[in-house]
Phi, psi and omega in degrees: 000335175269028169267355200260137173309138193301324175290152163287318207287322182308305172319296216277312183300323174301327174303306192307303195310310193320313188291317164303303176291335161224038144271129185312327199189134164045062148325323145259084082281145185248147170264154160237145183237134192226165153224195184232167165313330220246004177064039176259113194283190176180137192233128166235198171248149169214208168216112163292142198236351178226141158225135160185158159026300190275330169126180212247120245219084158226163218237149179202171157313082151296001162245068163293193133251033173259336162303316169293324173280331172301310185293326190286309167223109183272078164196116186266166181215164206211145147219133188267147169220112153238085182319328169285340186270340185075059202213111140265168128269122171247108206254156177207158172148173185296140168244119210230153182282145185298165182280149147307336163276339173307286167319335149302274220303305158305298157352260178358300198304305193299134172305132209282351174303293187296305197298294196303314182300347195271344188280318202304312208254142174250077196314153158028025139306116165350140160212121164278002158184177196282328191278005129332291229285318189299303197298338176234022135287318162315313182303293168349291176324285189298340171238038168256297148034125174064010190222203179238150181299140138289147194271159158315164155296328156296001187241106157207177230245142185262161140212133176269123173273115184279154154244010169197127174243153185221111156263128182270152171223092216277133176239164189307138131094042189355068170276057189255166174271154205202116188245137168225145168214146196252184170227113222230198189274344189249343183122247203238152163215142197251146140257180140245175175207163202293145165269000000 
């Protein structure tokens, strides 16, 4: 263990590259765990799009229902699995919205494809047949057409600020290891734990 860095975000980025380089598809993706007031969880994939210091960054439908639930209870939970490396991460902490320029700034970014779909879909809403959703990807279309996408008033971006990181390592007679590190009033502290 005194080979692993005091920091987590130093750990997960030497990870994070590995894992861009050799997972067949998409290395952030992520899972997220969400709850309602009532703590009835729901877990989906997502893509992290951002990291640094302040914690770990993807953009949605806020009134989804992962938007909703984020509003109800703003705490999360995150796991990474890169199966070729045999490796995960497990991030849990507080979850707070991104400024409106961060978020302006990512938009901007997005294939003008992606932009039109955040106007089109009334995320995790009923849709009763599919030539809804293309009929107001056309309205879109057209009435964006020769200009720029505006990001919605509904679309932005979370970051889960960790208070706890976990790196996993799957090993033989699955004796695997497990690094934690927590965050604390003084800062960052690793432990293990049995597996």
């Amino acid at each position: 263990m005194t080979s692993l860095p005091h920091d987590p975000f130093d750990l997960f980025a030497r990870w994070f590259e590995e894992a861009s380089a050799s997972e067949p598809n998409d290395a952030n993706a992520m899972s997220l765990a969400t709850a309602d007031a009532d703590g009835r969880p729901s877990v989906r994939i997502v893509l992290l799009k951002d990291v640094d210091p302040r914690g770990f960054t993807f953009y949605t439908n806020t009134l989804s229902r992962k938007g909703r639930e984020l509003a109800a209870n703003p705490q999360a939970h995150l796991n990474f699995h890169w199966k070729s490396l045999r490796r995960q991460v497990r991030i849990d902490g507080a979850v707070e919205p991104v400024t409106p320029a961060e978020a302006d700034a990512y938009f901007a970014v997005r294939p003008r494809a992606s932009q039109i779909g955040a106007w089109a879909s009334f995320q995790s809403e009923p849709l009763d047949d599919r030539a809804t959703l293309e009929a107001r990807v056309g309205e879109f279309t057209a009435k964006y057409e020769g200009g720029d996408v505006p990001r919605p008033p509904h679309w932005s971006g979370y970051r889960v600020v960790p208070a706890r990181m976990e790196f996993w390592v799957d090993r033989r007679d699955r004796l695997h290891e497990r690094t934690i590190y927590d965050c604390g009033s003084s800062g960052w502290t690793r432990s293990m734990q049995y597996p």
